[in-house]
N, C-alpha and C positions, 0 to 999 in steps of 0.2 A: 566470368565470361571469357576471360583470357585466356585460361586453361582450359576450358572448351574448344575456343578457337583454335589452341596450338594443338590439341591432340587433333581434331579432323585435320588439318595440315600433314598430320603426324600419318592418320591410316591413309589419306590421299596418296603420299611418298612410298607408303607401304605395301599396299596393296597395285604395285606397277606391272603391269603387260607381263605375262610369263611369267612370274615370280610370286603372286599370288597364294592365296589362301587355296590348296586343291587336296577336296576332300572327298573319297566315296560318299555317294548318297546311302543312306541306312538303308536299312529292309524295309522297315517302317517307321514310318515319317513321325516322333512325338512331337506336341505340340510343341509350340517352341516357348521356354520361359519367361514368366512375367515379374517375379521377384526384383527388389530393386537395392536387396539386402548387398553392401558392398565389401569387397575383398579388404577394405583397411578394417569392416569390422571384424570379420576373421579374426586376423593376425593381432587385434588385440583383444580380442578372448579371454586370455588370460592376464591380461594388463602390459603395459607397458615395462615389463622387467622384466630383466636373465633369469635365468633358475638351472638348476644340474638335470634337466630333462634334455639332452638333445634329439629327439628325434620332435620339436615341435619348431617354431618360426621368431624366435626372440630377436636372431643377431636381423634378418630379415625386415622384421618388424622397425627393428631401432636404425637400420638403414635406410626404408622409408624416412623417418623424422628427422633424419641429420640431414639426406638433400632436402625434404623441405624447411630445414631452420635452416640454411645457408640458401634455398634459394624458393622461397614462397613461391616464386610463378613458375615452378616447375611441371612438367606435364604427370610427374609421376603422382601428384595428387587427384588423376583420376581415379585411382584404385579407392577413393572417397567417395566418389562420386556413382553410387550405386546401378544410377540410369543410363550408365553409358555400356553396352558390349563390348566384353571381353575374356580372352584365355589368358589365363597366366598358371605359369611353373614353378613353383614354391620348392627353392632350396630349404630344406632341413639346417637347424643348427649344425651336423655333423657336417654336413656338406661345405658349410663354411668352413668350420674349423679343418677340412682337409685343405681347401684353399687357400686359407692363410700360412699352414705349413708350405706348402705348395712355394708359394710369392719369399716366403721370408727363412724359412730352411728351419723351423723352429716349430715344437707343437708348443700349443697352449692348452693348459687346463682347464679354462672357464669362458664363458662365452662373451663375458665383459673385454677379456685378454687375447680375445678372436678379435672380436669387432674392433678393439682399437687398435689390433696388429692391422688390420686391413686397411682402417682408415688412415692409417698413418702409412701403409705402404702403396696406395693408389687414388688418394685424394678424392674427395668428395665428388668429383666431376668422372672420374671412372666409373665410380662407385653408381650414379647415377646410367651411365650407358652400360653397366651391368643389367639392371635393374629392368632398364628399357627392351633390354635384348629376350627377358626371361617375359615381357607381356605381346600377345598375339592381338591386336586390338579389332574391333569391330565385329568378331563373331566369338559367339560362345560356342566350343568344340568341346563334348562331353565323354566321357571315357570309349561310348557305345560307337560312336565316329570315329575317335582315333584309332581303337581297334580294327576299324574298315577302310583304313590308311594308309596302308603302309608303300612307303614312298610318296608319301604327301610333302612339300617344298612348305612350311612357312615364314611369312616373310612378319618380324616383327616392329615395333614399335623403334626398336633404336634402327631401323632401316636395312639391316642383314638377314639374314634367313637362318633356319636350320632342319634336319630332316627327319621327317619319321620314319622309322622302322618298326617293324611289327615281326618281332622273335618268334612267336607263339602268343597266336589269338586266343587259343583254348587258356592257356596259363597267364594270360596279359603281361605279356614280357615285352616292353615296349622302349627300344632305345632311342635315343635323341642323337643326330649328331652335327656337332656343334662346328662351329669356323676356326678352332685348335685342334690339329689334327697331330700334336702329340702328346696328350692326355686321355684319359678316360671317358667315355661319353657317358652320361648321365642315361637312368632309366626309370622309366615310373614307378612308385611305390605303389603294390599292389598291396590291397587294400585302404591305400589311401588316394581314392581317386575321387572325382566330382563334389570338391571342398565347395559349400556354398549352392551345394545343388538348388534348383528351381530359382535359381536368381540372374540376372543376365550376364553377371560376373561370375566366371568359374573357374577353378581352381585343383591342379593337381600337383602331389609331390614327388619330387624327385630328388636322386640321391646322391647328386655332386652339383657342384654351379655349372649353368650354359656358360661361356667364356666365345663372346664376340668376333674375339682375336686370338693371336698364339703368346698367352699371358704366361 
């Protein structure tokens, strides 16, 4: 009930005057999903463990679980909670592991040696408004909407925004940009869009981490 309570606080702050969720209406209207299947089961799909795949959501996955084994009432256990609408931006294992070179001036080889370069380089409470910043809360926006977006303002879950662009509708080149504006802006992986279709939790990935701030 408490993590309930604090995410409606959370899309109330979020969704403020001007800064909102603003999306073209579709051509046509699809029904809007009823599924209640949630984005933590996704990303553990394939279990709770690394593996030498990067293009799937492991370091992602085990980020979720570290802020909530350091902070159970954290809000990021909505993504458990199936019933609730939401967008979220699923960085890729690679996307990390450029991040953490990024942070620490160092590649790593394995996705265990990502995750703990990062958690050791931005502490669990970054790690968490990371986290917050990559979920769009209260509406699910499905590939067909973003594409009719561009120049959409979203405002997410850690309380900051970022923007869409739309490169090319035809070929879904779709950048993001983000509140570090001297890094690379992350873009949607085509073909990997509407993770978790027909559920109210949806999910697309993208191919660097959103970054809050100028990390």
């Amino acid at each position: 009930m408490r993590i309930r309570r604090t995410l409606s606080l959370l899309v109330a702050a979020g969704l403020v005057a001007g800064t909102g969720v603003v999306l073209a209406p579709a051509a046509s209207a699809a029904p809007p999903p009823a599924g209640t299947s949630s984005l933590a089961t996704l990303l553990a799909a394939d279990g709770h463990t690394f593996d030498r795949s990067w293009r799937d959501f492991d370091i992602l996955d085990q980020a979720v679980l570290a802020v909530l084994a350091a902070k159970p009432s954290s809000p990021v256990a909505v993504l458990a909670d199936g019933t609730v609408p939401l967008t979220a931006f699923l960085p890729t294992d690679r996307a990390f592991q450029v991040l953490a070179a990024d942070l620490t001036h160092r590649w790593y080889g394995t996705e265990a040696q990502v995750f703990n370069a990062l958690a050791g380089a931005v502490g669990v409470d970054a790690i968490e408004q990371v986290l917050f910043y990559h979920v769009v809360p209260g509406v699910t926006i499905d590939s067909a909407a973003a594409l009719a977006s561009n120049g959409a303002v979203l405002t997410t879950a850690q309380g900051s925004t970022f923007t869409v662009q739309v490169l090319s509708k035809r070929c879904a080149i779709v950048r993001l940009r983000d509140q570090d504006r001297n890094d690379i802006d992350p873009f949607l992986i085509r073909g990997r869009l509407d993770l978790n279709a027909g559920n109210v939790q949806i999910a697309h990935a993208i191919t660097f981490v959103l970054r809050p701030a100028d990390l």
